[in-house]
MIKE-307285 format. One record per residue (C-alpha): x, y, z; residue in one letter. Coordinates in nm, 3 decimals. Layout:
% residues N
@X=X, Y=Y, Z=Z, resn=A
...
//
This chain:
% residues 146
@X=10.717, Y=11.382, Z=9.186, resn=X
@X=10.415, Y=11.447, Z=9.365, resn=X
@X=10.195, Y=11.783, Z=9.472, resn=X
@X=9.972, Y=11.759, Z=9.755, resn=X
@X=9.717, Y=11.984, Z=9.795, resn=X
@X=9.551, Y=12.074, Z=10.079, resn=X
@X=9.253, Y=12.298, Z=10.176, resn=X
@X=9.332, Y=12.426, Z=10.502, resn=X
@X=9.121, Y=12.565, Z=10.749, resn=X
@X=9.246, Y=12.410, Z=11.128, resn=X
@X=9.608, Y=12.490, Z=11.184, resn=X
@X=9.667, Y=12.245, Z=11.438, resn=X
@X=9.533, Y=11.941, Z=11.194, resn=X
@X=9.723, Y=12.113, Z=10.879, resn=X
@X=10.056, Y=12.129, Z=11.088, resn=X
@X=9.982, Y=11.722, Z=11.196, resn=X
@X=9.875, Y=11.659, Z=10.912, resn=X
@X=10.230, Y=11.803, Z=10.763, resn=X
@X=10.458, Y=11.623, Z=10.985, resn=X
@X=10.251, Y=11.309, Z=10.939, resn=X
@X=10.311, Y=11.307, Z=10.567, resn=X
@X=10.684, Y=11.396, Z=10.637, resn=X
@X=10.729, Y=11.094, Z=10.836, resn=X
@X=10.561, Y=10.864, Z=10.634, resn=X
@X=10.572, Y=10.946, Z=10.288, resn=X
@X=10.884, Y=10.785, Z=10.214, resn=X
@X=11.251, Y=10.875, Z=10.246, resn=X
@X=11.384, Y=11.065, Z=9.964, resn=X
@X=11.066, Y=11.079, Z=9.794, resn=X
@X=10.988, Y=11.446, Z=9.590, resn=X
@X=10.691, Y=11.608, Z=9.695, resn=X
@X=10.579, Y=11.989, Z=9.802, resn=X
@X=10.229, Y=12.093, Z=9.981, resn=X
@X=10.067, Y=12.365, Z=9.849, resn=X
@X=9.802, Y=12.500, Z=10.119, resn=X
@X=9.545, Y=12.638, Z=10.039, resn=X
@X=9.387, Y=12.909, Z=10.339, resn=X
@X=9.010, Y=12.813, Z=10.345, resn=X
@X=8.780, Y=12.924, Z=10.604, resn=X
@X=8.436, Y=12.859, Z=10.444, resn=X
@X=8.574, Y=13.143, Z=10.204, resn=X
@X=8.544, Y=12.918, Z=9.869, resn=X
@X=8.426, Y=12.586, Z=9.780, resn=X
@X=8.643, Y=12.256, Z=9.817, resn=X
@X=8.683, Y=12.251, Z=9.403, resn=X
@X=8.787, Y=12.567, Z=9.404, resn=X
@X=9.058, Y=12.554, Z=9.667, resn=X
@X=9.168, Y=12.257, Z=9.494, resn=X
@X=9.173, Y=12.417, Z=9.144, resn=X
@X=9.405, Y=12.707, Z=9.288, resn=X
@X=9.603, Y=12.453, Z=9.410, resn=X
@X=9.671, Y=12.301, Z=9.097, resn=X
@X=9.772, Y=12.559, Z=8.916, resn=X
@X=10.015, Y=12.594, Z=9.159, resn=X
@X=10.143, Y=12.243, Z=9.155, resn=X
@X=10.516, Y=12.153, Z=8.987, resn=X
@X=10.483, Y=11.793, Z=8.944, resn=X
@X=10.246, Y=11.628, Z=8.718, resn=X
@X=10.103, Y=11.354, Z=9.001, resn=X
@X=9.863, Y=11.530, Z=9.167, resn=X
@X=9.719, Y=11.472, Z=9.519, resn=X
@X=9.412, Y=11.644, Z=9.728, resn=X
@X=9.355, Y=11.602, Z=10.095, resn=X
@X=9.166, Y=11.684, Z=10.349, resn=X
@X=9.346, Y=11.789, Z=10.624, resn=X
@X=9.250, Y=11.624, Z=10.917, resn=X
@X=9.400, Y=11.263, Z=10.735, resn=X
@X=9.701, Y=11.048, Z=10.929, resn=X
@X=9.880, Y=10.828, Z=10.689, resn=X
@X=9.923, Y=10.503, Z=10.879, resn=X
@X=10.054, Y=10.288, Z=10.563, resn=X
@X=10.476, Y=10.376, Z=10.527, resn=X
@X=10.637, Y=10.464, Z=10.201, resn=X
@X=10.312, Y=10.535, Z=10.086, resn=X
@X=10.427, Y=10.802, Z=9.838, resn=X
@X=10.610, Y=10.555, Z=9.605, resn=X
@X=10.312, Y=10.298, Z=9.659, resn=X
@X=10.100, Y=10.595, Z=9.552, resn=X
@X=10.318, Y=10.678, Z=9.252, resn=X
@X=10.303, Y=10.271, Z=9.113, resn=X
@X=9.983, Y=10.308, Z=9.126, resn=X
@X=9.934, Y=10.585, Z=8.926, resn=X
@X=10.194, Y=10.430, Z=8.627, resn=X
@X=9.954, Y=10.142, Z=8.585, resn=X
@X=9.776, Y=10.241, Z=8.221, resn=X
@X=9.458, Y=10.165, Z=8.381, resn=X
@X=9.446, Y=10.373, Z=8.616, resn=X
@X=9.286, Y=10.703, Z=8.617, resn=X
@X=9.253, Y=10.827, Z=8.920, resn=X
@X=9.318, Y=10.693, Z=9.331, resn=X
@X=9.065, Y=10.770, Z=9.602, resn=X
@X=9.012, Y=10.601, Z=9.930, resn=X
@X=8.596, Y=10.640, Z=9.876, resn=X
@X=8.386, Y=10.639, Z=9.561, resn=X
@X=8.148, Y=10.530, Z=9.390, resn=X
@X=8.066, Y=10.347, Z=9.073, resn=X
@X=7.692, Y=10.529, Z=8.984, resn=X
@X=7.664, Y=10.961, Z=8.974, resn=X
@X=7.288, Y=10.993, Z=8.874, resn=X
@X=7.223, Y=11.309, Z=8.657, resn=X
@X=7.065, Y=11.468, Z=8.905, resn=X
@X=7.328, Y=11.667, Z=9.147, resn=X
@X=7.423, Y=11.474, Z=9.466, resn=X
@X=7.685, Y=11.308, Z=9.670, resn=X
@X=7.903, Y=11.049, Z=9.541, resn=X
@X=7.773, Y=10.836, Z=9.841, resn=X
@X=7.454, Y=10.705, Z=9.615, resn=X
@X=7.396, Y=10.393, Z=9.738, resn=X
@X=7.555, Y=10.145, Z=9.947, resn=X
@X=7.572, Y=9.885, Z=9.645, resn=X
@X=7.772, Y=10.149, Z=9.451, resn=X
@X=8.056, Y=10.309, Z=9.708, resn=X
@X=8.409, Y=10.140, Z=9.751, resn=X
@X=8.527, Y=10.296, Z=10.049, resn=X
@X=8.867, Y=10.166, Z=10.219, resn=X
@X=8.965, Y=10.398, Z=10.484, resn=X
@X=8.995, Y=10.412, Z=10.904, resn=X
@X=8.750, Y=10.656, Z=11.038, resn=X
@X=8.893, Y=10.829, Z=11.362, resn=X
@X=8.719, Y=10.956, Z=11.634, resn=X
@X=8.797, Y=11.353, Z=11.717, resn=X
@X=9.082, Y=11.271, Z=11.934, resn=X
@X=9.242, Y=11.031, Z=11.689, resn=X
@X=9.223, Y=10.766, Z=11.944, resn=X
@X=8.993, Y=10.537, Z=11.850, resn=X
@X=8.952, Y=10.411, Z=11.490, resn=X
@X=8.652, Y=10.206, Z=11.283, resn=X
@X=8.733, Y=10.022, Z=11.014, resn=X
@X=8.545, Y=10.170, Z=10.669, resn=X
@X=8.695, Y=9.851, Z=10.465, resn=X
@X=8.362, Y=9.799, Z=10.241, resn=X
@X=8.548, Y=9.681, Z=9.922, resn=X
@X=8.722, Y=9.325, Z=9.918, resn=X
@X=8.944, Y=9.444, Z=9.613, resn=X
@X=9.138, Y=9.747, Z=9.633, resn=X
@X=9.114, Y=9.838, Z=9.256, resn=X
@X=8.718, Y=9.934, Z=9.141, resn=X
@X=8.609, Y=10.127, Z=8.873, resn=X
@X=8.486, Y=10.453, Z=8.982, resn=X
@X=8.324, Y=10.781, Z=8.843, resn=X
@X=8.362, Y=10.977, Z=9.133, resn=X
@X=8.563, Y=11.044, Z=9.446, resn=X
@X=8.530, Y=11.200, Z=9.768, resn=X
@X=8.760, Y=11.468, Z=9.775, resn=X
@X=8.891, Y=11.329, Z=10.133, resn=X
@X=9.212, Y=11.124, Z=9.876, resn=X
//
């Protein structure tokens, strides 16, 4: 049902990362993670790209993989989400501007929707990113963290 893909760099956040997902994604839900071995070798797009033509299922997912999934059954949320006709894509940051010129999708405060829990390095302390009161936005890009 769903293929996560992963560029990989840090085995021990890949290998938390993988048992995270297992206990939270939902029980019986279909998935497989494809990772994809990155040391600085290609870019993010790239690694992702290889990873989809890997995939098996048609709902795609990309992480980062130093993520923790707090939210349970998250897959099937996920996977509503995704029927809905208007929806396109699902991020956790994005933004609703991309000038011409080439830059981040983190334009301008007025333009990102980010909902997310930014962790320290020891996963032990968390900020809340919730800048966007409603959780569906129209977007042009996403950061490729979800």
């Amino acid at each position: 049902m769903l293929s996560i893909i992963i560029s990989s760099y840090q085995p021990l956040y890949y290998n938390q990362l993988v048992k995270n997902i297992s206990e939270t994604i939902g029980d019986g839900f279909s998935y497989e993670i494809i990772q994809i071995w990155n040391p600085s070798l290609i870019s993010i797009t790239k690694a992702y790209n290889d990873g989809a033509e890997k995939s098996q299922y048609d709902h795609l997912l990309f992480l980062h993989e130093d993520l923790i999934f707090h939210t349970q059954n998250w897959g099937n949320i996920l996977i509503q989400n995704l029927s809905d006709e208007r929806t396109g894509i699902i991020g956790v940051a994005g933004s609703s501007y991309v000038p011409h010129a080439p830059s981040s999708w983190t334009v301008s405060e007025k333009y990102n929707f980010i909902h997310l829990l930014q962790g320290n390095k020891n996963n032990n302390e968390y900020i809340s990113q919730f800048k966007t009161p409603q959780k569906r936005n129209p977007v042009f890009a996403v950061d490729g963290v979800f």
